[in-house]
VOGU-3710 file (C-alpha; in Angstrom, 3 decimals, decimal comma):
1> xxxxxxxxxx> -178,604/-61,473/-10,471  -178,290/-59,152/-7,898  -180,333/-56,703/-6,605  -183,741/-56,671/-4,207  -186,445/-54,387/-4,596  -187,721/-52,303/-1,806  -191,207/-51,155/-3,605  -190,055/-50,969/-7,359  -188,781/-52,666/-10,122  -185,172/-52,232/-10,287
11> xxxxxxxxxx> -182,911/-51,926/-13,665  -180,266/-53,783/-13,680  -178,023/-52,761/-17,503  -174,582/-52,845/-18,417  -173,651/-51,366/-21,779  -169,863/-52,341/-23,667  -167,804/-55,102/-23,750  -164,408/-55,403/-22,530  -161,398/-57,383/-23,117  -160,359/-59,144/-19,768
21> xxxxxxxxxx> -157,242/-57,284/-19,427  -159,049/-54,340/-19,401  -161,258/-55,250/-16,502  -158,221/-55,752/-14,327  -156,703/-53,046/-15,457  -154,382/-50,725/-13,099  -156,498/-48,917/-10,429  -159,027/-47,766/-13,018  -162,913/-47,848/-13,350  -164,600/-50,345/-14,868
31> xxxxxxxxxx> -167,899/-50,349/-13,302  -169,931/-46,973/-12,690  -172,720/-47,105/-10,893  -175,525/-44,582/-12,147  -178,454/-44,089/-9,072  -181,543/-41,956/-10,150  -182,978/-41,077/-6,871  -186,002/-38,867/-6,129  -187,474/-37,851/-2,405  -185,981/-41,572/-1,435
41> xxxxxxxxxx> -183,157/-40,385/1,109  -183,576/-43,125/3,595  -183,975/-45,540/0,650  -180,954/-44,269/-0,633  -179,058/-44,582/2,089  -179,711/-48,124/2,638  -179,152/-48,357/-1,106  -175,799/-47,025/-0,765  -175,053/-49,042/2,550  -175,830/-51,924/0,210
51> xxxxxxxxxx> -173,052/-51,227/-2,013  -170,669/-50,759/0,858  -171,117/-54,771/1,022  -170,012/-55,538/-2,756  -167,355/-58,310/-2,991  -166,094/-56,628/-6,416  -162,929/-54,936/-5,562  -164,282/-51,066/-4,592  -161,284/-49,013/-6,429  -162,830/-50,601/-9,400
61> xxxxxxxxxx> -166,254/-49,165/-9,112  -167,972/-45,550/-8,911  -171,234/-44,754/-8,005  -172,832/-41,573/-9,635  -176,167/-40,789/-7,626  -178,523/-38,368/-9,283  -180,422/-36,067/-7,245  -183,346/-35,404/-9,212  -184,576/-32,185/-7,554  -185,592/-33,770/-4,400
71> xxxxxxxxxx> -186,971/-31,616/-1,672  -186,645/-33,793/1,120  -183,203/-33,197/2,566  -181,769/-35,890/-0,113  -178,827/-33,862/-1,724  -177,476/-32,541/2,223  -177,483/-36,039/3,192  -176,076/-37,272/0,474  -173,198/-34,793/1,013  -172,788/-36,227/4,527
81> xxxxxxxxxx> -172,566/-39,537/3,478  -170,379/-39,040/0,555  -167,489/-37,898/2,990  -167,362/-40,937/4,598  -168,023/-43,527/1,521  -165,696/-46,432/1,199  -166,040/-46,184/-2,399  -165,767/-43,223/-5,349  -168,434/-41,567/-4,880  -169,630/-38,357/-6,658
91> xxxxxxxxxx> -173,232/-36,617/-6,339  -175,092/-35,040/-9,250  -178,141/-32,723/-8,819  -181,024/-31,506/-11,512  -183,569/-29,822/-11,696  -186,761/-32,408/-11,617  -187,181/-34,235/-14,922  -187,336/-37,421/-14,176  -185,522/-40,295/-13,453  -184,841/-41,226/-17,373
101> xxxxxxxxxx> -183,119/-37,740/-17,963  -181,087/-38,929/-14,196  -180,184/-41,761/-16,146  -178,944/-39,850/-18,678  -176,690/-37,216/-16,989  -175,270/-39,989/-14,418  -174,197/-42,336/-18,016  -172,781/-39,528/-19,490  -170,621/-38,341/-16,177  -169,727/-41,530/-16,220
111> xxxxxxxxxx> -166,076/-42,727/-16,182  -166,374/-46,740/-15,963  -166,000/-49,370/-18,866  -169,416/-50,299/-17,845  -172,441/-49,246/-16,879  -174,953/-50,387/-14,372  -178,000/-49,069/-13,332  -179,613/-49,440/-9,895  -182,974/-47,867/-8,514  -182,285/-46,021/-4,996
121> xxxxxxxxxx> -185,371/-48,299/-3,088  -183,239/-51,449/-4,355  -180,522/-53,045/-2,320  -177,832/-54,904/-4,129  -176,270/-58,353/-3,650  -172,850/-58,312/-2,639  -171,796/-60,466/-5,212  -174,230/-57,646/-7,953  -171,396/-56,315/-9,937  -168,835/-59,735/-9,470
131> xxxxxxxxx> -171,578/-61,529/-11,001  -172,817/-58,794/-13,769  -168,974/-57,900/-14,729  -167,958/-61,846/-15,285  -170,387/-61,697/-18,022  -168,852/-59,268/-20,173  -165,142/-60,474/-19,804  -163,628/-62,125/-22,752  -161,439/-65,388/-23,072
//
């Protein structure tokens, strides 16, 4: 299912199910997102390039990237890039304590019905969040 790793394993979870009519529900979010990211900015950016691919219909998604105290220019270019995203996009930053507790504040900022995870040195599928959404939508 959907995503390829650049030097890491990647996490691929989605928590809550969903009635159907929910998931194509008016303009809202369903899917969020949540990147932990760490001294990875060019990673990152091809991460988020990645996501710029996604066949899933991109006023349905967020994506909630996580600086976790990086030091190498991450959270500036993530700044730059946000402006010109084709997709929500908001930008967290923390002090470094690890990518679980970036897991944690990106969930709970969350706004989407779901949740994914995806590790910033992993580049998903297009088809990533078609295919992992389809799975939690009821007859």
């Amino acid at each position: 299912m959907g995503s390829k790793p650049l030097g890491t394993l990647s996490i691929d979870l989605v928590v809550e199910r969903v009635e159907e009519s929910e998931m194509a529900g008016g303009g809202d979010v369903v899917v969020s997102v949540v990147i932990p990211t760490f001294n990875r900015c060019a990673l990152l950016l091809e991460c988020l390039r990645a996501l710029e691919a996604q066949t899933y219909p991109r006023e349905a998604f967020e994506v909630i990237v996580v600086d976790d105290g990086s030091t190498d220019g991450t959270f500036q270019e993530l700044a730059a890039y946000q402006r010109r995203a084709p997709f929500a996009l908001r930008s967290l930053h923390q002090d470094h304590r690890g990518a679980a507790a970036a897991r944690n504040l990106g969930w709970r900022s969350a706004s989407g019905q779901l949740i994914a995870f995806l590790d910033s040195d992993c580049l998903a599928e297009p088809n990533w969040l078609t295919e992992l959404s389809g799975g939690f939508r009821t007859e």
